[in-house]
PDB file of N, CA, C and O in Angstrom, chain B, residues numbered from 101:
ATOM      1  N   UNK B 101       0.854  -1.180   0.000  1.00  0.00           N
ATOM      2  CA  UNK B 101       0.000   0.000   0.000  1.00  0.00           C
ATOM      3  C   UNK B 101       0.897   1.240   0.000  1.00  0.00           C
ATOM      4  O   UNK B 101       1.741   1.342   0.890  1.00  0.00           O
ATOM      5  N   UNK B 102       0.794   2.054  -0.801  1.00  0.00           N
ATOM      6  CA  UNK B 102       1.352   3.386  -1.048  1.00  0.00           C
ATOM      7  C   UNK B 102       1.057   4.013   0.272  1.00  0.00           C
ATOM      8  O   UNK B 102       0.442   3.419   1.158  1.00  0.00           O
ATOM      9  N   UNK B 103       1.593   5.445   0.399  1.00  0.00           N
ATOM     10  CA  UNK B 103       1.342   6.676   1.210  1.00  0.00           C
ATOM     11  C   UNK B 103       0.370   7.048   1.029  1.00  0.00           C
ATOM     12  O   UNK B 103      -0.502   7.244   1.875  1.00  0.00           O
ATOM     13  N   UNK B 104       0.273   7.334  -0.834  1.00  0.00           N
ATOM     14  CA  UNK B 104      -1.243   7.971  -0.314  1.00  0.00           C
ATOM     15  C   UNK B 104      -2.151   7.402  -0.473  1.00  0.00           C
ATOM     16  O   UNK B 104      -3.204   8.024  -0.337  1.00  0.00           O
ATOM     17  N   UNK B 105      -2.219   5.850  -0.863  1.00  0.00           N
ATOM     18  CA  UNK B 105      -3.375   5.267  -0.455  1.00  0.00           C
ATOM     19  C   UNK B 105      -3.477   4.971   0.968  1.00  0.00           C
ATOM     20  O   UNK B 105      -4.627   4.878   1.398  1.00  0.00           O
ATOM     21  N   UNK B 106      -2.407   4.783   1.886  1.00  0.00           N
ATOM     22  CA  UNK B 106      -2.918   5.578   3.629  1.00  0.00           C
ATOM     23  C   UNK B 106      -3.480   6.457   4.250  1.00  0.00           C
ATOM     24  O   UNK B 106      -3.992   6.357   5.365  1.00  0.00           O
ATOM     25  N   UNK B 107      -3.412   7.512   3.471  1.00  0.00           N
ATOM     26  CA  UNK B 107      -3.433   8.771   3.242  1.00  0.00           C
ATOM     27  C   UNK B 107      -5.019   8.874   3.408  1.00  0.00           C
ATOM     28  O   UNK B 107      -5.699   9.394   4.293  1.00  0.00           O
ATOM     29  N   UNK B 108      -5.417   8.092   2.065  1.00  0.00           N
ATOM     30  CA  UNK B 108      -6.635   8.016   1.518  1.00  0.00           C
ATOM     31  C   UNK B 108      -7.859   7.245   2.847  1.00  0.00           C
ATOM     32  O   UNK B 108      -8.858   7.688   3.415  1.00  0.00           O
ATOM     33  N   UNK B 109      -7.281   6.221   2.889  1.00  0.00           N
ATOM     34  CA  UNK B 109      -8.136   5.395   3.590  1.00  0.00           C
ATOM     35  C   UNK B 109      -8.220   6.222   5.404  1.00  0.00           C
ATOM     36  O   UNK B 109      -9.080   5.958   6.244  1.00  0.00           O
ATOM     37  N   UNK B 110      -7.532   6.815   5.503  1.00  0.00           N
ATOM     38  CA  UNK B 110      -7.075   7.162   6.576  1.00  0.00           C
ATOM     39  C   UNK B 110      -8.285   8.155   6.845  1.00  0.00           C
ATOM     40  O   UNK B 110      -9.047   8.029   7.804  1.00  0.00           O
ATOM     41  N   UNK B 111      -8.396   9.404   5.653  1.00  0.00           N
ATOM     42  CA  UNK B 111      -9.122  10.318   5.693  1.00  0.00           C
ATOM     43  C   UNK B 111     -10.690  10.026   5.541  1.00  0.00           C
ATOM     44  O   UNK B 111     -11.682  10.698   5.824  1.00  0.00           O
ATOM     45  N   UNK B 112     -10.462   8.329   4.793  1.00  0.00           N
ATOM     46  CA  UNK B 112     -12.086   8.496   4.365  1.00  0.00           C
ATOM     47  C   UNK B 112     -12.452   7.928   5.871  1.00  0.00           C
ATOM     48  O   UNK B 112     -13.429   8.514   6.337  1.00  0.00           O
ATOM     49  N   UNK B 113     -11.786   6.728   6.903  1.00  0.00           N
ATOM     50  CA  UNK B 113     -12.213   6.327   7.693  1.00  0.00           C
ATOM     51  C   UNK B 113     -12.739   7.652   8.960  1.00  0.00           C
ATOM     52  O   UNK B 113     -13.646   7.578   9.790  1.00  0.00           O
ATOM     53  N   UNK B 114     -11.709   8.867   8.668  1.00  0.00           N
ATOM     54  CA  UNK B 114     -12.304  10.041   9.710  1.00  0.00           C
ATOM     55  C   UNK B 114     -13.451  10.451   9.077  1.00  0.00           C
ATOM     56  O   UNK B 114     -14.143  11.067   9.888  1.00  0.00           O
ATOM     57  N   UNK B 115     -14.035  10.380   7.848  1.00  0.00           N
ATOM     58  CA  UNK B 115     -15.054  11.271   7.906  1.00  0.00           C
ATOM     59  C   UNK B 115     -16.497  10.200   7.863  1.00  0.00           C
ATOM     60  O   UNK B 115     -17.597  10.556   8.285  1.00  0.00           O
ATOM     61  N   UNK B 116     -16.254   9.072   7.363  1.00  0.00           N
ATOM     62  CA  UNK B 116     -16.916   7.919   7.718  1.00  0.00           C
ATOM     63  C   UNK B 116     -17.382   7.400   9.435  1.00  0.00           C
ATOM     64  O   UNK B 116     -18.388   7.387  10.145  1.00  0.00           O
ATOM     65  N   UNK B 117     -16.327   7.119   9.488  1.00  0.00           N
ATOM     66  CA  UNK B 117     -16.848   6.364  11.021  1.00  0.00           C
ATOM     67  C   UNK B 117     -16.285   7.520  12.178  1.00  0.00           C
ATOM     68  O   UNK B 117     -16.410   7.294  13.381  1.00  0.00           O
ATOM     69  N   UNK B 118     -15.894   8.299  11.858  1.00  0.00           N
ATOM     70  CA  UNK B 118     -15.684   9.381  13.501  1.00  0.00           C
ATOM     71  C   UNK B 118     -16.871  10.677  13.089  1.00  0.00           C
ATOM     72  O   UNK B 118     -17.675  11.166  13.883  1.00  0.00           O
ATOM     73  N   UNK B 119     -16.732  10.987  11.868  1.00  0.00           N
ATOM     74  CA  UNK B 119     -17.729  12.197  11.227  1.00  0.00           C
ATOM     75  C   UNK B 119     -17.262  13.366  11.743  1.00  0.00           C
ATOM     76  O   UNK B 119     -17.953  14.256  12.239  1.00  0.00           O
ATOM     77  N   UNK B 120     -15.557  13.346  11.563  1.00  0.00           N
ATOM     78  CA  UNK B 120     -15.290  14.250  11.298  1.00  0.00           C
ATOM     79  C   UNK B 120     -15.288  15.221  10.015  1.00  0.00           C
ATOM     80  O   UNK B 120     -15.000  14.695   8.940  1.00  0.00           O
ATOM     81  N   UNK B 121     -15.590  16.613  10.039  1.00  0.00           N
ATOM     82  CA  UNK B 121     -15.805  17.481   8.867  1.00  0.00           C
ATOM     83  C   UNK B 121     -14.352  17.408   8.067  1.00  0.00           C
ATOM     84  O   UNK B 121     -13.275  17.436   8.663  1.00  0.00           O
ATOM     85  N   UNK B 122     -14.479  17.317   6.711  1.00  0.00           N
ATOM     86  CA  UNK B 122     -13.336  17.003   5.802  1.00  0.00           C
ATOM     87  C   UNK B 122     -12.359  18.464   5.779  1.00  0.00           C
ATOM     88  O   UNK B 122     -11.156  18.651   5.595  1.00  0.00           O
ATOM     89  N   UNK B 123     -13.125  19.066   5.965  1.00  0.00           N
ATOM     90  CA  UNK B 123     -12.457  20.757   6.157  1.00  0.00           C
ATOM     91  C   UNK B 123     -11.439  20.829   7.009  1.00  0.00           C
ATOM     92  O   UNK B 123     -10.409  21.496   6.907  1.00  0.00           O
ATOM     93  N   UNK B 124     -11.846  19.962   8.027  1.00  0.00           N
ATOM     94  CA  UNK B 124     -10.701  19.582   9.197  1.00  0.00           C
ATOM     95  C   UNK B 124      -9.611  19.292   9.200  1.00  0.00           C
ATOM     96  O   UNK B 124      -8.692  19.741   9.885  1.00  0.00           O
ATOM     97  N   UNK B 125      -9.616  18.092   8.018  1.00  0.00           N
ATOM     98  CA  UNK B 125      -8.560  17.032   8.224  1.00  0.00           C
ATOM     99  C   UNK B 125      -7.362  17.694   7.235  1.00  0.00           C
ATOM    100  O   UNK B 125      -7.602  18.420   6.271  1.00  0.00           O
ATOM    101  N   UNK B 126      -6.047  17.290   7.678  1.00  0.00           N
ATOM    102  CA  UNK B 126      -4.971  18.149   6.640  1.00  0.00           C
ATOM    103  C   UNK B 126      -4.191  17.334   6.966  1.00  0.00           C
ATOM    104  O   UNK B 126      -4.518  16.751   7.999  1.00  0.00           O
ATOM    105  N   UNK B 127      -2.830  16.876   6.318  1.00  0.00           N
ATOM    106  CA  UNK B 127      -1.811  16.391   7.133  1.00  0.00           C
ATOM    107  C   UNK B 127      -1.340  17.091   8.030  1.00  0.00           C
ATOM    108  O   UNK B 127      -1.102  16.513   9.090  1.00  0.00           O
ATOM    109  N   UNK B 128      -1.040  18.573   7.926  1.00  0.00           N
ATOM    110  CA  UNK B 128      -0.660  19.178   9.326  1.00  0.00           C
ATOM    111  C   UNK B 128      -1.783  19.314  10.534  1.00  0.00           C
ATOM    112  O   UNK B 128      -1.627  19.835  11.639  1.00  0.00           O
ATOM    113  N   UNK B 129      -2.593  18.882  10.155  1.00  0.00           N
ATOM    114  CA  UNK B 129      -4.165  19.031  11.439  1.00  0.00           C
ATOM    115  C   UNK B 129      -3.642  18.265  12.477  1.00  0.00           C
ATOM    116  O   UNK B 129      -3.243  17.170  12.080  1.00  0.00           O
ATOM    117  N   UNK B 130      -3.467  18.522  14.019  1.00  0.00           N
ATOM    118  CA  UNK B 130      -3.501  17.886  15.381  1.00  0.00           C
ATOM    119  C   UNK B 130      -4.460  16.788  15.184  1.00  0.00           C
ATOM    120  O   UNK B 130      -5.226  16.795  14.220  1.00  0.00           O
ATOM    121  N   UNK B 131      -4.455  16.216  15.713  1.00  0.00           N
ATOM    122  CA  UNK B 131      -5.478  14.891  15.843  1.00  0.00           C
ATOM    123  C   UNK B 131      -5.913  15.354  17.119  1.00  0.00           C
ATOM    124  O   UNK B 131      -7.099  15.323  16.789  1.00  0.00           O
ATOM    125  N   UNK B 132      -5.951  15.695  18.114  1.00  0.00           N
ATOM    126  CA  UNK B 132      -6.864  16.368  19.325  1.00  0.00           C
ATOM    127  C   UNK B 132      -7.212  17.876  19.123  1.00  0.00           C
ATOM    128  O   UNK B 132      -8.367  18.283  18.993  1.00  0.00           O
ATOM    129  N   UNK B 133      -6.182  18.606  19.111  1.00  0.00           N
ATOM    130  CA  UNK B 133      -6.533  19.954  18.733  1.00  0.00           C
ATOM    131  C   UNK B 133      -7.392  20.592  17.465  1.00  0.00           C
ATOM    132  O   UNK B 133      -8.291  21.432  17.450  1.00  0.00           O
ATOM    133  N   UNK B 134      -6.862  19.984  16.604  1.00  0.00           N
ATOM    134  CA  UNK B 134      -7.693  20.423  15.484  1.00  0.00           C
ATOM    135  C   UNK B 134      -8.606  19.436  15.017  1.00  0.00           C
ATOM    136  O   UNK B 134      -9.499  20.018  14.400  1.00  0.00           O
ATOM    137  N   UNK B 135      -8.807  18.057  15.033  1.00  0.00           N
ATOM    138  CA  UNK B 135      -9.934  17.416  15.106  1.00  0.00           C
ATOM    139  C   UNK B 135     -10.870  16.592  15.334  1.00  0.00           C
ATOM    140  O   UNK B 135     -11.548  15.743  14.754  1.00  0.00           O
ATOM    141  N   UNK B 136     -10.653  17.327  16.888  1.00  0.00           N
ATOM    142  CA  UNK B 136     -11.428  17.144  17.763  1.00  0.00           C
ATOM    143  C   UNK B 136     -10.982  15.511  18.195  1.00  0.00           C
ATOM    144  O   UNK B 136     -11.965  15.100  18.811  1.00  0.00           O
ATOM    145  N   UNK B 137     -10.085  14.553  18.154  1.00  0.00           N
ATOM    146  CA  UNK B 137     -10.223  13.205  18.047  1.00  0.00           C
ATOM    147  C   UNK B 137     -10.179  12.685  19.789  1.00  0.00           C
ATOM    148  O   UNK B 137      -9.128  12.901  20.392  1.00  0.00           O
ATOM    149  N   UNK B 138     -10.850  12.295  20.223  1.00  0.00           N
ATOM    150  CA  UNK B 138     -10.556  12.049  22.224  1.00  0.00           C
ATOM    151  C   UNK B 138     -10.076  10.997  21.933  1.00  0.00           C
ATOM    152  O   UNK B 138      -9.655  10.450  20.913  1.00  0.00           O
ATOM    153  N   UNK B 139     -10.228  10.697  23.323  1.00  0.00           N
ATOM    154  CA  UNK B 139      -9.559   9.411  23.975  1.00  0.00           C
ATOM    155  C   UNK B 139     -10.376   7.937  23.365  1.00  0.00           C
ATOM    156  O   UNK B 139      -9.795   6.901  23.040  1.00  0.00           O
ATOM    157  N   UNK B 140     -11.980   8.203  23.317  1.00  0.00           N
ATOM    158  CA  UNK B 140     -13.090   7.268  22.705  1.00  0.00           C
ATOM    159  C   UNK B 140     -12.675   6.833  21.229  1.00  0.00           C
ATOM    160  O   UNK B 140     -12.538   5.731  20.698  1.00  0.00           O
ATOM    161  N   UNK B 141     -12.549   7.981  20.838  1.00  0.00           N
ATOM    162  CA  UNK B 141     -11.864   8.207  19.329  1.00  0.00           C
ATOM    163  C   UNK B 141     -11.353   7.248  18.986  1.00  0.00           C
ATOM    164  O   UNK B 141     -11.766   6.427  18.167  1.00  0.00           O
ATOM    165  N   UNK B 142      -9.871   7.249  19.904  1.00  0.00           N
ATOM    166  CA  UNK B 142      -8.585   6.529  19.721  1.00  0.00           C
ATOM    167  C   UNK B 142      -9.162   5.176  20.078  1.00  0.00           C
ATOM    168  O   UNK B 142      -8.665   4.182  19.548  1.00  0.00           O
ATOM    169  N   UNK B 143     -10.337   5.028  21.075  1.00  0.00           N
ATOM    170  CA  UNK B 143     -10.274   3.456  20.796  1.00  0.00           C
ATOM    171  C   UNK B 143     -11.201   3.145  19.616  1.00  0.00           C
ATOM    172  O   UNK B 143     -10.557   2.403  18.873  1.00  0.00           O
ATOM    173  N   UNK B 144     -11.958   3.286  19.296  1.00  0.00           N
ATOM    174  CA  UNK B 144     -12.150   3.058  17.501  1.00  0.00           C
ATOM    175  C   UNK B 144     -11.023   2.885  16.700  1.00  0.00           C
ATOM    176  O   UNK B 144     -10.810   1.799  16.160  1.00  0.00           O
ATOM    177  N   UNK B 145      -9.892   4.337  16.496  1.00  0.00           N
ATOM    178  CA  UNK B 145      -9.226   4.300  15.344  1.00  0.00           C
ATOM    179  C   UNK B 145      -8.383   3.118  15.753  1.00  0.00           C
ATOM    180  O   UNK B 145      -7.412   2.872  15.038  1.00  0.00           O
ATOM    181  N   UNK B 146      -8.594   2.415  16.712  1.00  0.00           N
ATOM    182  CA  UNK B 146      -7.506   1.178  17.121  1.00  0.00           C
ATOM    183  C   UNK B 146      -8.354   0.027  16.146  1.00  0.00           C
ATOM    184  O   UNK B 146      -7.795  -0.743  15.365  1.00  0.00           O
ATOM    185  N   UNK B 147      -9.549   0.089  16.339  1.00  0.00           N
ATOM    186  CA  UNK B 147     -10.505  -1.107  15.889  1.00  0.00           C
ATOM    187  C   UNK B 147     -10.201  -0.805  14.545  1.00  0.00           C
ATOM    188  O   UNK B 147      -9.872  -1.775  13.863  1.00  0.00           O
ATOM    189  N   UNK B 148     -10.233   0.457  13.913  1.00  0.00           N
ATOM    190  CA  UNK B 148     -10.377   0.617  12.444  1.00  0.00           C
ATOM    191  C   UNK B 148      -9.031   0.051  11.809  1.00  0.00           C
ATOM    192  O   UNK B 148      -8.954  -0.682  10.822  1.00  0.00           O
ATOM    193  N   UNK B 149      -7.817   0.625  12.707  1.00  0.00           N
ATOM    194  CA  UNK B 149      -7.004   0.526  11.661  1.00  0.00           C
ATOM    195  C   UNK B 149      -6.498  -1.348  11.862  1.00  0.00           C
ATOM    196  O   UNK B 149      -5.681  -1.842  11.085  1.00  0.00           O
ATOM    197  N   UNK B 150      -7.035  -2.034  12.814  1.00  0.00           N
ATOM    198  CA  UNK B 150      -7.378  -3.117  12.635  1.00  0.00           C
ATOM    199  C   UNK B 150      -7.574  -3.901  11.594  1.00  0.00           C
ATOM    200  O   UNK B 150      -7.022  -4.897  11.127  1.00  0.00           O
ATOM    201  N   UNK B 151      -8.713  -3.067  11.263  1.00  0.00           N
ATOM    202  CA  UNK B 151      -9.358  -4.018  10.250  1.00  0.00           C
ATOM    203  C   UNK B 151      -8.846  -3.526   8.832  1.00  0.00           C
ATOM    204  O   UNK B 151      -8.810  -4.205   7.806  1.00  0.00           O
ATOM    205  N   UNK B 152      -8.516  -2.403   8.965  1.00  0.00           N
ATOM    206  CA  UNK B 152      -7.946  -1.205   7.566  1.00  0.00           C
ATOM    207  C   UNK B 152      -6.737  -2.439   7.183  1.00  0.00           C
ATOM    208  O   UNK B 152      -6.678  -3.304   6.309  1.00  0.00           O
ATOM    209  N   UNK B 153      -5.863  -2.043   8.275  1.00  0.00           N
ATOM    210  CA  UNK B 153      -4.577  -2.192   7.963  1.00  0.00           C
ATOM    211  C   UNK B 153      -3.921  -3.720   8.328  1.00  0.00           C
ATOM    212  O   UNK B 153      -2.881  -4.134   7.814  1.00  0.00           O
ATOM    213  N   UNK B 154      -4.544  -4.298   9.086  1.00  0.00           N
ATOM    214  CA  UNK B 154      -4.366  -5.746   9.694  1.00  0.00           C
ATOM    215  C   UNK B 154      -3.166  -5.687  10.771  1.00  0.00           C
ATOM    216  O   UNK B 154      -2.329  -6.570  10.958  1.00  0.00           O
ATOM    217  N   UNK B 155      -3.274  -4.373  11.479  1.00  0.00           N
ATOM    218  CA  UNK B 155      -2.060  -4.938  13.095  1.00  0.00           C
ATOM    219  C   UNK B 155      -2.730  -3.906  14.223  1.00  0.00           C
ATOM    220  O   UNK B 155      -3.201  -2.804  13.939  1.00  0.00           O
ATOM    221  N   UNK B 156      -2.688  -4.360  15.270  1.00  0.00           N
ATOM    222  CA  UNK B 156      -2.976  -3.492  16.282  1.00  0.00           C
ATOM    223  C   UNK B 156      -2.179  -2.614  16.989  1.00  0.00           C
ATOM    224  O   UNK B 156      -1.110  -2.859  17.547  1.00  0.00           O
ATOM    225  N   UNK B 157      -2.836  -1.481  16.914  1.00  0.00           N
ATOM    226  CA  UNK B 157      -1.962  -0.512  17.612  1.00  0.00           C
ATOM    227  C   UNK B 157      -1.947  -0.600  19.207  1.00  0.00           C
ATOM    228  O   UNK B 157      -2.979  -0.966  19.767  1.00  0.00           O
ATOM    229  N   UNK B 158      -0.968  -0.322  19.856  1.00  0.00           N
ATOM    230  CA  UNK B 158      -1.030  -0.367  21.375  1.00  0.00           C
ATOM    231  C   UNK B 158      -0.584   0.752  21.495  1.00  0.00           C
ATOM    232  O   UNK B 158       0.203   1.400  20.805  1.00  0.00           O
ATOM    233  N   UNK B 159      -1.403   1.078  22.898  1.00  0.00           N
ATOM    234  CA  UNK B 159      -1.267   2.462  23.414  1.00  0.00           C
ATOM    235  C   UNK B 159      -0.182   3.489  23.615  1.00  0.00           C
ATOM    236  O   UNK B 159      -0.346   4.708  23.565  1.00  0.00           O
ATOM    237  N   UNK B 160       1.051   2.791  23.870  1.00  0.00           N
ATOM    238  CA  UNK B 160       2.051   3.733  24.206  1.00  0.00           C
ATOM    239  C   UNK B 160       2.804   3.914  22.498  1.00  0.00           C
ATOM    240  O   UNK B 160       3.678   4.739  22.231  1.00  0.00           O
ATOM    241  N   UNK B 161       2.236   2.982  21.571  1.00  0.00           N
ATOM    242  CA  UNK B 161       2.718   3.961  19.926  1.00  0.00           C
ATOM    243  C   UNK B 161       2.248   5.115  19.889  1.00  0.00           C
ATOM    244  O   UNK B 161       2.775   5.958  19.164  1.00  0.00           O
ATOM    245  N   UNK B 162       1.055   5.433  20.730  1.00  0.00           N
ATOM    246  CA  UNK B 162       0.336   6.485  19.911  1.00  0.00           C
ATOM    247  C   UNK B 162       0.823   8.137  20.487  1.00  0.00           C
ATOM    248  O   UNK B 162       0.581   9.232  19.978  1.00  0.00           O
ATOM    249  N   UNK B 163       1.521   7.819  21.625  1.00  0.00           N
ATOM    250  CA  UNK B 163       2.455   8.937  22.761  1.00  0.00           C
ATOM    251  C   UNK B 163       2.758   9.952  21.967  1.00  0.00           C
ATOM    252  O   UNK B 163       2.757  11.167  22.164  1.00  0.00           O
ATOM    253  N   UNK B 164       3.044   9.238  20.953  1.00  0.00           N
ATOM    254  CA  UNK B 164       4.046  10.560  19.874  1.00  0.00           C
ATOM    255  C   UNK B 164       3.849  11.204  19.003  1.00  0.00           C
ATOM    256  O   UNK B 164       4.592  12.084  18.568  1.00  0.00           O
ATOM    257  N   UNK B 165       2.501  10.780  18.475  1.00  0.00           N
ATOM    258  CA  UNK B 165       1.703  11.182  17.496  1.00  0.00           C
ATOM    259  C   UNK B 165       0.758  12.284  18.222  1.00  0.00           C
ATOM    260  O   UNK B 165       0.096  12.402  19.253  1.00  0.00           O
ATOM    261  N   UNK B 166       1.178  13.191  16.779  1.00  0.00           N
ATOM    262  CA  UNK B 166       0.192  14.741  17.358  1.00  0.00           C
ATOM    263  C   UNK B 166      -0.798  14.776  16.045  1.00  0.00           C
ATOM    264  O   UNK B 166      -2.003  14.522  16.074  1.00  0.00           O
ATOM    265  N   UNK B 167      -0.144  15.090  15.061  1.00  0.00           N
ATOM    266  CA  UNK B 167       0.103  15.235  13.914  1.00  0.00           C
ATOM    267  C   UNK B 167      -1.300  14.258  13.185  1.00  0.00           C
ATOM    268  O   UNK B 167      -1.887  13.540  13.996  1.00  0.00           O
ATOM    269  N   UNK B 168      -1.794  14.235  11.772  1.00  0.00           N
ATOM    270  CA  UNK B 168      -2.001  13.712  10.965  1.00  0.00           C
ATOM    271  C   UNK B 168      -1.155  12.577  10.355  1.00  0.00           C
ATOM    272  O   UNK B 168      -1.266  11.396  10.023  1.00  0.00           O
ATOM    273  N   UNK B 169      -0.454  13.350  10.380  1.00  0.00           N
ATOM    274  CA  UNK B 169       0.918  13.099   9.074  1.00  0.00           C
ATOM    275  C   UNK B 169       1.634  12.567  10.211  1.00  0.00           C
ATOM    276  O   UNK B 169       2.301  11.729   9.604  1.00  0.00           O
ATOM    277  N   UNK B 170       1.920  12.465  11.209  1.00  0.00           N
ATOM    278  CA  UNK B 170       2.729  11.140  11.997  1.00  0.00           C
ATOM    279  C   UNK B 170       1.979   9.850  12.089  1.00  0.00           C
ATOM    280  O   UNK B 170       2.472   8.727  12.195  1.00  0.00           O
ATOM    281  N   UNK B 171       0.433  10.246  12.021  1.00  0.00           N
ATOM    282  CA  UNK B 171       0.026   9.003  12.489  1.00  0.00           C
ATOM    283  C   UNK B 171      -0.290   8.126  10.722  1.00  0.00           C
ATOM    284  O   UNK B 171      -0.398   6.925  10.474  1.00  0.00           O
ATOM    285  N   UNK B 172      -0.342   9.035  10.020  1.00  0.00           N
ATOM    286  CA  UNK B 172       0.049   8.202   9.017  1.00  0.00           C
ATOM    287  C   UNK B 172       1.404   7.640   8.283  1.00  0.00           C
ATOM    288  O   UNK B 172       1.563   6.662   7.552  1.00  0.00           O
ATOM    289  N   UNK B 173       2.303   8.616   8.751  1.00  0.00           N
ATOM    290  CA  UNK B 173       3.833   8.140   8.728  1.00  0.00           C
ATOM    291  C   UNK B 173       3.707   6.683   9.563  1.00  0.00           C
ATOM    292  O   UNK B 173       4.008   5.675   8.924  1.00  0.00           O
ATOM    293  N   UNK B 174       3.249   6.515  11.046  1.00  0.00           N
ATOM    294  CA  UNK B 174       3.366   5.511  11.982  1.00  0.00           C
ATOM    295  C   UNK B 174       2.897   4.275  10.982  1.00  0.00           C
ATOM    296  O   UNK B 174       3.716   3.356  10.940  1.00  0.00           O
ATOM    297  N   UNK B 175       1.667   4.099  10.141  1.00  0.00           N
ATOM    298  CA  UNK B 175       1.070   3.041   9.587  1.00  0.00           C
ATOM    299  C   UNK B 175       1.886   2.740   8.423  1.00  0.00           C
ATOM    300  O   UNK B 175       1.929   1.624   7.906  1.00  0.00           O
ATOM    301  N   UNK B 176       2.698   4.018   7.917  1.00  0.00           N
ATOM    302  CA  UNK B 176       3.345   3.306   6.910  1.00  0.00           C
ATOM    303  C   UNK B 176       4.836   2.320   7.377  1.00  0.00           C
ATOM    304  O   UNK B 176       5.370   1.293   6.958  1.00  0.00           O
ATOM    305  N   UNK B 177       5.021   3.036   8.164  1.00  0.00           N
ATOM    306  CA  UNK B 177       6.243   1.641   8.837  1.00  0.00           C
ATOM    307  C   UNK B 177       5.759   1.048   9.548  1.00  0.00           C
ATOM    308  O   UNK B 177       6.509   0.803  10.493  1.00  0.00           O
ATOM    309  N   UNK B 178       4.969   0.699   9.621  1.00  0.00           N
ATOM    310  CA  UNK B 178       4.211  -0.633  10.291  1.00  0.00           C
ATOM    311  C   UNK B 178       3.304  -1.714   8.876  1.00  0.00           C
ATOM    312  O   UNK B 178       3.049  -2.900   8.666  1.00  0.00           O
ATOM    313  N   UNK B 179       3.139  -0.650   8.348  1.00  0.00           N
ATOM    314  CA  UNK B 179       2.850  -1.775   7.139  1.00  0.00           C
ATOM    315  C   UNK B 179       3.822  -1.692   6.278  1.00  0.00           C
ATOM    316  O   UNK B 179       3.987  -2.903   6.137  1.00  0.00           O
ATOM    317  N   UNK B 180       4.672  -1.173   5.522  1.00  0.00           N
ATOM    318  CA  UNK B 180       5.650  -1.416   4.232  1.00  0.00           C
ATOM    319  C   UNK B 180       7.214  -1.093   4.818  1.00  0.00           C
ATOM    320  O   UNK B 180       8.090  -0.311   4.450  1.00  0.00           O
ATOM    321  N   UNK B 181       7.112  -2.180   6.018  1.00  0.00           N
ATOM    322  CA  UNK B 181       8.517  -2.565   6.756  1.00  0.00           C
ATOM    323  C   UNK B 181       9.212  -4.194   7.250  1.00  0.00           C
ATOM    324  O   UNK B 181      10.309  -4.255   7.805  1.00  0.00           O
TER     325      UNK B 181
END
């Protein structure tokens, strides 16, 4: 899977299953600050990228991720590594 088909799936799963507004989402967008994503959030995007991507994320990966664009950087070395 490419970047930006991460990219892709990434954005459609926020506006799909969290309903976040697409206006929102950017690669530089915060994932708490700018949209809106909590703690509930994060346990979904655990289930999603589950099933998206086929590995589970555990909690202390996600420490470092602010960003859009880290947490899709994070899936790409976890999947095309």
């Amino acid at each position: 899977m490419t970047r930006i088909e991460i990219e892709e799936t990434v954005k459609k799963f926020l506006i799909e299953e969290l309903e976040i507004a697409e206006e929102k989402i950017s690669l530089d967008a915060k994932m708490k600050d700018d949209m809106g994503i909590d703690s509930l959030d994060f346990v979904d995007i655990v289930v999603i990228v589950d099933k998206q991507f086929g590995f589970k994320i555990k909690p202390e990966e996600m420490s470092g991720i602010v960003t859009l664009n880290d947490f899709c950087t994070f899936i790409d070395k976890k999947i095309n590594n």
